[in-house]
Kinemage of the C-alpha trace (Angstrom):
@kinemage 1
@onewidth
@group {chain A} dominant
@subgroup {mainchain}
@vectorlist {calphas} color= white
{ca unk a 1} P 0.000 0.000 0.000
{ca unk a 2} L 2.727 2.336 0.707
{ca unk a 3} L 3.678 1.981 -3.263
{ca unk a 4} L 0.191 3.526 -3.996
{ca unk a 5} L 0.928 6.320 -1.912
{ca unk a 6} L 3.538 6.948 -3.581
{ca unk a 7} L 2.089 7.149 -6.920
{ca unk a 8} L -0.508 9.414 -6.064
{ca unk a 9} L 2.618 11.930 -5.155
{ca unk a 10} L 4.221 11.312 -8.082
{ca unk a 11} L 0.709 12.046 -9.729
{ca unk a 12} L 1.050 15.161 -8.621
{ca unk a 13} L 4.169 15.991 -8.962
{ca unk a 14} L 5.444 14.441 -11.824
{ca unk a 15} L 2.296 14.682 -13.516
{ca unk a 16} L 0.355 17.729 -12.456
{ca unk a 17} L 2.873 20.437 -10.915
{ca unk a 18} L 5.143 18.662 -13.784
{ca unk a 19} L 6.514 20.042 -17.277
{ca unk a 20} L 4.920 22.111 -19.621
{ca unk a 21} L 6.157 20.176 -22.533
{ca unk a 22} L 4.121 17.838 -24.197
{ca unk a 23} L 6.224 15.308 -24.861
{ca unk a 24} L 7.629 15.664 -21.454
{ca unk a 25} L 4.118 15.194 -20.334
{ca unk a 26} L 3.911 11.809 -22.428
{ca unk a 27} L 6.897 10.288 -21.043
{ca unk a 28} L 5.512 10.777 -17.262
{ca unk a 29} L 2.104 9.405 -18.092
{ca unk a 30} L 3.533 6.595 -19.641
{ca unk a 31} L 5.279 5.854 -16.210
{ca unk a 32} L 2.628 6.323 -14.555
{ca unk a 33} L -0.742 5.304 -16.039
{ca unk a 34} L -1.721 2.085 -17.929
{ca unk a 35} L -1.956 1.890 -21.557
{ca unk a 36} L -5.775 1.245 -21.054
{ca unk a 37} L -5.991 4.156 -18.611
{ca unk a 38} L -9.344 6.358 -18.450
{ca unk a 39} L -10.192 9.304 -17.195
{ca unk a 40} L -13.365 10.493 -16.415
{ca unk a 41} L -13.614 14.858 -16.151
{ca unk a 42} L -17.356 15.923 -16.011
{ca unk a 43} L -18.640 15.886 -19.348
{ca unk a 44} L -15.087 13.965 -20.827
{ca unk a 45} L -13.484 11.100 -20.694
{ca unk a 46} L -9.380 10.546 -21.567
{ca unk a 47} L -7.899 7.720 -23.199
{ca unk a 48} L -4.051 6.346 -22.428
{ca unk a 49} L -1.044 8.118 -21.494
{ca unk a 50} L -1.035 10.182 -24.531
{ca unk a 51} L -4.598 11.358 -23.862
{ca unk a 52} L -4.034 12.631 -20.474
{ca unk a 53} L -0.454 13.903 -21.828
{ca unk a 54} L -2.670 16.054 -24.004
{ca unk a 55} L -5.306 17.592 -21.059
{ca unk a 56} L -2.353 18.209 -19.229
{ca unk a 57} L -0.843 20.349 -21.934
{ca unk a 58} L -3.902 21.968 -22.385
{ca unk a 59} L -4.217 22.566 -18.823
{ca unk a 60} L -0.737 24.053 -18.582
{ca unk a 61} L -1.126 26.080 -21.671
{ca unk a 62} L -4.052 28.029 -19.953
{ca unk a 63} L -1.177 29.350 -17.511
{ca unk a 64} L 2.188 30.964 -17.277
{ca unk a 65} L 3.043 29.322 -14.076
{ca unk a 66} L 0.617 26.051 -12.036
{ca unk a 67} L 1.538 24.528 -9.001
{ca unk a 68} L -0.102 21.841 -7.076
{ca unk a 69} L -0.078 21.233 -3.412
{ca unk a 70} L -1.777 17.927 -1.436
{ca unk a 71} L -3.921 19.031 1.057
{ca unk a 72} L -5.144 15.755 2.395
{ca unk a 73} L -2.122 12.809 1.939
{ca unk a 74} L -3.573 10.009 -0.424
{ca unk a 75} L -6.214 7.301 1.239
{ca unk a 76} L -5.572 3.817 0.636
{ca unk a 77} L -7.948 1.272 0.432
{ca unk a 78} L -6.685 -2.139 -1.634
{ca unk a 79} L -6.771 -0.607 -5.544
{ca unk a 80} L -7.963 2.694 -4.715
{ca unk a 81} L -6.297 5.625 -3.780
{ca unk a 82} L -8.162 9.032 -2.992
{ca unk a 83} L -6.542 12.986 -2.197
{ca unk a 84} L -7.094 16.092 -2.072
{ca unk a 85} L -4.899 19.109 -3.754
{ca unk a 86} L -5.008 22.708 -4.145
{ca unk a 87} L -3.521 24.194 -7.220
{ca unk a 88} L -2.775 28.365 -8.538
{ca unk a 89} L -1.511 29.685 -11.531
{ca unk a 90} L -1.008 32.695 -13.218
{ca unk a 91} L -3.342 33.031 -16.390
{ca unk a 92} L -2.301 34.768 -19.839
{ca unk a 93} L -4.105 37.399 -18.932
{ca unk a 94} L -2.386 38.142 -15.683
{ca unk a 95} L -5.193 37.010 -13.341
{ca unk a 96} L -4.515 34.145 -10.766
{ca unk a 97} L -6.269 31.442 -10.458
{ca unk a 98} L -6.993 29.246 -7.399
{ca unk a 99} L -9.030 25.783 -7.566
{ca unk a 100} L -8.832 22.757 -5.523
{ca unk a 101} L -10.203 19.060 -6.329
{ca unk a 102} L -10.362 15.597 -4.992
{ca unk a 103} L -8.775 12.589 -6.836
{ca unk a 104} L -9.963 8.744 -6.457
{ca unk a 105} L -7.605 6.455 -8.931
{ca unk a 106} L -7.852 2.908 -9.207
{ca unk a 107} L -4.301 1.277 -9.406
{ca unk a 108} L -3.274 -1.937 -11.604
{ca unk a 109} L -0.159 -3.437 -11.496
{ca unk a 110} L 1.329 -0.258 -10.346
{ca unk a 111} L 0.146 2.021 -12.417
{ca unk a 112} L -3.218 3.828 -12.642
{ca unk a 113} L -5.575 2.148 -14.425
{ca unk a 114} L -8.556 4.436 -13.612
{ca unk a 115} L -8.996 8.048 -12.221
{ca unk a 116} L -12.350 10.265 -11.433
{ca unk a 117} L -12.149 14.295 -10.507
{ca unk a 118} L -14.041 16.761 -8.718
{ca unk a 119} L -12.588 20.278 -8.481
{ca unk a 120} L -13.984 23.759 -7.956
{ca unk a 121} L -12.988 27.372 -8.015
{ca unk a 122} L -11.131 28.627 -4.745
């Protein structure tokens, strides 16, 4: 269980307060999430590690600068895994930004296979 911990910080890290780049982006996901991976957004679903490498770019591209934080250390519960971050950024537009969100991932073979969000406006 501690391994899934650990993932879920590396989520974030690697992943979410991670590179810009796209490519960069691709090569983390690929570490991190299955080739089968989903992820469900309200009103969108993601496909694979090159899928969520592309939100994530997307994401980042809305900002000059996004950082995450975990607020809540990740839950454990046999495949599951559940936190809560904050994250900021600076828009284009000069305007910051502040949203938080709760994460529940289902791991497989040590990699997520499966991930659900809910985040609001700060």
């Amino acid at each position: 269980m501690g391994d899934n911990k650990e993932l879920f910080y590396r989520w974030i890290q690697q992943l979410w307060s991670g590179p810009a780049d796209r490519e960069a982006l691709r090569e983390a996901a690929g570490e991190l999430v299955t080739d089968d991976f989903i992820g469900h957004w309200p009103g969108r679903e993601v496909h694979g590690p090159d899928g969520l490498a592309d939100i994530l770019a997307e994401t980042k591209g809305m900002f000059s600068d996004l950082t995450f934080e975990i607020e809540v250390p990740p839950l454990v519960d046999g495949d599951m895994v559940a936190g809560r971050w904050a994250g900021t950024g600076t828009m284009t537009d000069g305007t910051v930004y502040g949203f938080f969100g709760n994460d529940i991932l289902r791991v497989d073979h040590g990699k997520f296979r499966e991930y659900w969000v809910a985040s609001a406006e700060r």
